[in-house]
N, C-alpha and C positions, 0 to 999 in steps of 0.2 A: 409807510415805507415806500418810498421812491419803486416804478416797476423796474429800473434797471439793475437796484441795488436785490429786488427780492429775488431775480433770476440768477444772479450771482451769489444770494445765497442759498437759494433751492438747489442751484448747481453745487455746491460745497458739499450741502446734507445728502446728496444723492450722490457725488462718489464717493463720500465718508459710507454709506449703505452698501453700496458696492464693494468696498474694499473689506470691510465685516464681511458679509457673505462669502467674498471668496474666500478668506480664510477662514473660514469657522466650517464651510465643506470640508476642507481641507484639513483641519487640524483640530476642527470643535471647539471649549472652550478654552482658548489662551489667558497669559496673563500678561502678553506684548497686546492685544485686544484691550484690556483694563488697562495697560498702559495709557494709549492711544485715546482712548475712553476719558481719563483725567486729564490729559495735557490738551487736547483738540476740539473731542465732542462736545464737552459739555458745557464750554465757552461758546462755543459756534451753535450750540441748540438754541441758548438763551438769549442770543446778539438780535432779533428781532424785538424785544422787549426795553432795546435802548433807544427806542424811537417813541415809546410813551411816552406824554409830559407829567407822568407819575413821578419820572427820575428825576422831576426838581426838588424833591423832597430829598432825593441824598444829594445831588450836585448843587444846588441855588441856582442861581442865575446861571451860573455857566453850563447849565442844557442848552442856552440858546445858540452857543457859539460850538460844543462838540456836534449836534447834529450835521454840521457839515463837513466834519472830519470823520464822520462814522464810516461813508462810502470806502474811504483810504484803509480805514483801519481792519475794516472787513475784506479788503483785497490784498493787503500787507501779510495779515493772518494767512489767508486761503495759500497764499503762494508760498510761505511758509515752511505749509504744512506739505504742501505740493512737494517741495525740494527735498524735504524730512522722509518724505514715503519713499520717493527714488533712491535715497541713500539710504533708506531701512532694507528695500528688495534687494541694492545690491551688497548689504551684507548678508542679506540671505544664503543668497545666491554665494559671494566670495568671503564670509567670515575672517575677521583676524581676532587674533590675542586667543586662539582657544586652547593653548599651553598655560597660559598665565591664569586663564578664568578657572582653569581645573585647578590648577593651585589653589588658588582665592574660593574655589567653591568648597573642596575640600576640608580647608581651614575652617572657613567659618562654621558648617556644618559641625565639625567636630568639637567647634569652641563654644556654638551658642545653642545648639538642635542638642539639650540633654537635660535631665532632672537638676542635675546640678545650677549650671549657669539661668535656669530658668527661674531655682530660688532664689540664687545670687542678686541676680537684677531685680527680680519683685523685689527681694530688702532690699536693695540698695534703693528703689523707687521710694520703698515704703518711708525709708530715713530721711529723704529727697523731701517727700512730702511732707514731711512732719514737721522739718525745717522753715518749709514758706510757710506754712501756718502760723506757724512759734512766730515766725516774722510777721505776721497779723497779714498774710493773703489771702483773701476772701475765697472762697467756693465758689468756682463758677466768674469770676470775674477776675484772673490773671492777666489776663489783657489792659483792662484798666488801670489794675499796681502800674503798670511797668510805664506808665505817665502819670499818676500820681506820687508815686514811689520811683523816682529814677533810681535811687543808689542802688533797689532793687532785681532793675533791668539787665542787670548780667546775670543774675540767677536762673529768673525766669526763662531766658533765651536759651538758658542750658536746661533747662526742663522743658520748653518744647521740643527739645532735637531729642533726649533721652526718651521721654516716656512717648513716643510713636513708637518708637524700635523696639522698645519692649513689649510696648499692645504688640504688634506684628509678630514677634518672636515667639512670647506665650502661647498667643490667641491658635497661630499656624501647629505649635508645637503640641497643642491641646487639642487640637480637631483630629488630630490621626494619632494619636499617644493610643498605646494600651490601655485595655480596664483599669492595671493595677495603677499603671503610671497616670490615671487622668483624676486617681484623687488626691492630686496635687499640681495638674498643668492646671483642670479647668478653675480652682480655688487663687492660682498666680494670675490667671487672666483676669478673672471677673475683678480680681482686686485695683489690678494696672489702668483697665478698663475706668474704673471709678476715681482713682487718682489723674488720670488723663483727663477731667473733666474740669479740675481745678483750673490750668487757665484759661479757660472760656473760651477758648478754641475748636470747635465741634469737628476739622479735621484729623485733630492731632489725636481722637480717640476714634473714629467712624471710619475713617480712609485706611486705616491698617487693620478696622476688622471686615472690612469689604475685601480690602485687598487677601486677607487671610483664608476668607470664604473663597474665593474665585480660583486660588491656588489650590485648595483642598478640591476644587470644583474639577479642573483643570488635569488632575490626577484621577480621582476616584470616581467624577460623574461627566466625563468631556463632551456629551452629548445632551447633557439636562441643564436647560439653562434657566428651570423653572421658579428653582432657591434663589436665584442672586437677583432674577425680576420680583421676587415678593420680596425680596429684603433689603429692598431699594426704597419704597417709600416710607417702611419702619426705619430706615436709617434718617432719611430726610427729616418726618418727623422730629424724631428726635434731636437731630442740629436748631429745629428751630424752637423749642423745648429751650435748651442748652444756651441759646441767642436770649430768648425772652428772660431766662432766669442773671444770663451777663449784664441785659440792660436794665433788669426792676421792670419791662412791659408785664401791666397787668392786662391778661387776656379772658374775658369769658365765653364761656363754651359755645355763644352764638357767633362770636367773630373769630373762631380756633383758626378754621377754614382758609378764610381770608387771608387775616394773617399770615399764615404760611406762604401761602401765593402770593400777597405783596409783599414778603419780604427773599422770596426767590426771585421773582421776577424782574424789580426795581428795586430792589436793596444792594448790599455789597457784599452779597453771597458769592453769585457766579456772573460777575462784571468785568470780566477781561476787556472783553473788545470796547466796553461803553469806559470803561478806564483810557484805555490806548487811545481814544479819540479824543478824550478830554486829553489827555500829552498832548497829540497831534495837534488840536487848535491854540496854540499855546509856544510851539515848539517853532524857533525861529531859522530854523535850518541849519545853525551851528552847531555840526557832530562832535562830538564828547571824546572822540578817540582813545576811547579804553579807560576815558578816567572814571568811569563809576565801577571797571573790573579792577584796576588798580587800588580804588577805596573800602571794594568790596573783599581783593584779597589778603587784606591784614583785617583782619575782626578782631583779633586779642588785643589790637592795638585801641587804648580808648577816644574815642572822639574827641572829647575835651583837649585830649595833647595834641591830636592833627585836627588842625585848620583845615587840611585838604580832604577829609574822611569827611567835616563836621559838613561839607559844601558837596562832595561829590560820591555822597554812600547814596546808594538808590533812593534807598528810602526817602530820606530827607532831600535829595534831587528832585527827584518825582512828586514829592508833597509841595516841596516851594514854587516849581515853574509850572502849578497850575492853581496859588492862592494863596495853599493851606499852612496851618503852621508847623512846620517839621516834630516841635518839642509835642504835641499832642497828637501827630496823626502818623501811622508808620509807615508811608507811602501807597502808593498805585501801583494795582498790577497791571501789567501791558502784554500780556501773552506771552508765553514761553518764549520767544523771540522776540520780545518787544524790546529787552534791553540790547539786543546786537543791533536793530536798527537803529535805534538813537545814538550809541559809539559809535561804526561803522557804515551807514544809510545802505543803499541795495548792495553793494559789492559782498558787504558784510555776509546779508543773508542767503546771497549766492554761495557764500564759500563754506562757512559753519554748519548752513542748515543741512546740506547732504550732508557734511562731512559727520555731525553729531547724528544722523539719520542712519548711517555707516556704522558706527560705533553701537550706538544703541541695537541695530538689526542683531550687529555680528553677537552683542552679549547672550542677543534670546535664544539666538539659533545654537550656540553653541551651549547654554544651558539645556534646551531639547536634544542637543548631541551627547552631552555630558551623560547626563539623564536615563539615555537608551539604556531598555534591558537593564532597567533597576528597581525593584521594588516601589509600591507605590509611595510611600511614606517618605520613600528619598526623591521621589520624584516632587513628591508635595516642597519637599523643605529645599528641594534645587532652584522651582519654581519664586520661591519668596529670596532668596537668595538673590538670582538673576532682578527680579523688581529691584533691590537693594543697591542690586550696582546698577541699573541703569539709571536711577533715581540718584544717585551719589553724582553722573554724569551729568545730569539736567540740572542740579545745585550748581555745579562749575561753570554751566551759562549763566542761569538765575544767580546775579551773586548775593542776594540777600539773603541765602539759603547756603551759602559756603561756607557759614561757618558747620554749619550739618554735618559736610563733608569732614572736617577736624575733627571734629567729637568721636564721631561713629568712629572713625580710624584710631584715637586715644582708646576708645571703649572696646574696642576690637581684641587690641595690645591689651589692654587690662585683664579681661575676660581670659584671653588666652595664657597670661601670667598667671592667673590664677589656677586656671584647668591645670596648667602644668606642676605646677605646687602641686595640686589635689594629686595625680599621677605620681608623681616622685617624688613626695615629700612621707609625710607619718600616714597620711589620710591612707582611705581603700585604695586600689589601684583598679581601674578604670576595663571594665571588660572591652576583652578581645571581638567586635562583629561584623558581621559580614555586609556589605550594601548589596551583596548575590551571586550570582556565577555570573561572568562574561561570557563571550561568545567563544573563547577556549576551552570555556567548563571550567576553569579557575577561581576561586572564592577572591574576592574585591574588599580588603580589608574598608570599614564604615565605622561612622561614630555607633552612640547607644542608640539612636533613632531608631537601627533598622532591629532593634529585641522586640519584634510584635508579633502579636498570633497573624499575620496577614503579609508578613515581611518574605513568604514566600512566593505572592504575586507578582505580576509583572504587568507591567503598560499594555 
């Protein structure tokens, strides 16, 4: 690594450090931290490892030609993220929508944080899953159908968006559930947990039960950061566990090691910025001016009928203007902004990057305002909440993730149709509970979440 590119990234990692600590004095363990954490850190830790010529073994030949687009893509990133922090303080600092978010937290709490809807969705996972089977999708290698089995590929895509939100949902709903209630959360999790595995995706079961921990952390232990450091590299592990068994690698117990660290390090685990540079050298300087947001926001629309989807959906964007062939490979990630710069070049990320930095601050803070002086168990399930919608935000940039956004919001509306059925139709009717006293001494009507021996604690 060139010494000027490494002080610029030493400088990155060192206010990425600075800006952790100041908030973690400040407020302990967040889950706008574990935000921050997914979208920045952990692309910017591994960006010195795109300088290996290990990474010809995933790139070919065109290692030769990104290494000299790395410098850009690591300062493209940095500033990024720079504009994102300024507009995360000042919704700190100036919060909006937090009328709207209490609605929306409200709601959802009451539609998805209960015995009920937690069954609901593990069977509806459960029927989910039995389906792709029945349709011969292998175990562990759902990724693969969805290029050998096209016709298959809109299943699939609706079973990655479904079964994360349920890992999260469960997993969160079962760390702080009561005795009686947890011999039935933690039996929905572990199941969800195991069907999440099917399409060989090590995100879409691992990243919602980190993020579930950190939330449970964030409430009950905001000082002990001891758990989520040792359940970092058991998670790890396990992705690449889940990688090996996707691809048939046969591994023996003297190359376990290795393994895992070639294929973190130089594989296409955590390759943002060695992605973005491979764009960047590649990339002729003709901005795309929103047509990859335009392709990306009709998803129910199928490719085959739009020409202009089949040519400018990310995915297949991004796969052909650096080789690859779109029908076998599902594009390049380029950093949570990597698709505004190629629409719109810097103005772009002047203007989005605060302004999404804004949005996203304002959701946290006003979920920690929401939050106040509430039981912990409601604080946990405010906390996964807030992730939910700031993560529904970052899909609307990312558009290959927009369709996420439709689903969860159908799944939303379903769930809730159904709660209400259960309420006023033949079923039981739904106990009356409290989320606690406010600062009037007046009881705050709450969904079932807050029936726990501990629901009379407070933050």
């Amino acid at each position: 690594m060139p010494l000027g590119v490494m002080i610029l990234w030493l400088s990155g990692v060192f206010g990425c450090i600075v800006f952790y600590i100041v908030n973690f004095i400040k407020t302990g363990i967040t889950i706008f931290l574990w935000f921050i954490t997914l979208v920045f850190f952990i692309p910017l830790i591994f960006f010195p490892f795109s300088y290996n010529s290990l990474n010809f073994y995933a790139v070919g030949w065109n290692y030769t030609h990104l290494i000299d687009a790395l410098p850009l893509a690591l300062g493209l990133f940095l500033f990024s993220f720079f504009l994102f922090v300024v507009g995360a303080s000042y919704g700190n600092i100036r919060p909006i929508g937090y009328r709207m978010q209490s609605v929306w937290t409200k709601y959802i709490l009451e539609t998805w944080f209960s015995r009920r809807s937690c069954i609901w969705l593990t069977g509806a996972c459960a029927v989910f899953c039995c389906v792709l089977i029945g349709l011969g999708v292998p175990l562990g290698k759902g990724i693969d159908a969805t290029f050998s089995r096209p016709a298959l590929r809109p299943l699939l895509n609706l079973w990655a968006v479904i079964i994360p939100i349920t890992i999260l949902i469960t997993m969160s709903y079962a760390l702080r559930s009561s005795r009686h209630e947890r011999r039935v959360s933690w039996p929905c999790a572990a199941l969800c947990v195991c069907m999440g595995f099917l399409t060989g995706q090590r995100a879409v079961s691992l990243v919602p039960i980190a993020t579930a921990l950190v939330c449970y952390m964030s409430a009950y232990r905001p000082r002990q950061v001891l758990i989520p450091l040792l359940a970092a590299p058991a998670l790890i592990v396990v992705a690449m566990l889940a990688y090996s068994i996707r691809t048939g690698a046969s591994i023996t117990p003297e190359r376990f090691w290795g393994y895992i660290v070639a294929q973190m390090c130089f594989g296409n685990q955590f390759s943002d910025l060695r992605d973005f540079a491979w764009i960047l050298s590649r990339f002729n300087g003709e901005w795309l001016m929103g047509k990859t947001y335009a392709a990306g926001y009709t998803p129910f629309l199928p490719s085959m009928f739009s020409p202009f989807r089949m040519e400018f959906g990310w995915g297949r964007w991004s796969s052909a203007i650096v080789g690859l062939d779109p029908s076998h490979h599902g594009g390049l990630r380029a950093g949570i902004f990597g698709e505004v710069y190629f629409n719109f070049g810097m103005i772009g990320l002047v203007i989005i990057c605060p302004f999404i930095g804004w949005i996203i601050g304002s959701i946290f803070c006003n979920g920690a305002r929401w939050a106040r002086n509430k039981p912990k168990n409601v604080i946990c399930a405010s906390a996964v909440v807030a992730y939910i919608m700031a993560q529904l935000v970052m899909d609307i940039i990312f558009t290959t993730s927009f369709y996420q956004v439709l689903v969860i919001l159908i799944l939303l509306g379903l769930v809730g149709l159904l709660q209400w059925i259960g309420r006023h139709g033949r079923g039981p009717r739904g106990a009356k509970v409290s989320y606690g006293r406010n600062q009037a001494g007046r009881d705050v009507r709450a969904p079932r979440i807050a029936r726990q021996s501990h629901s009379g604690e407070s933050a």
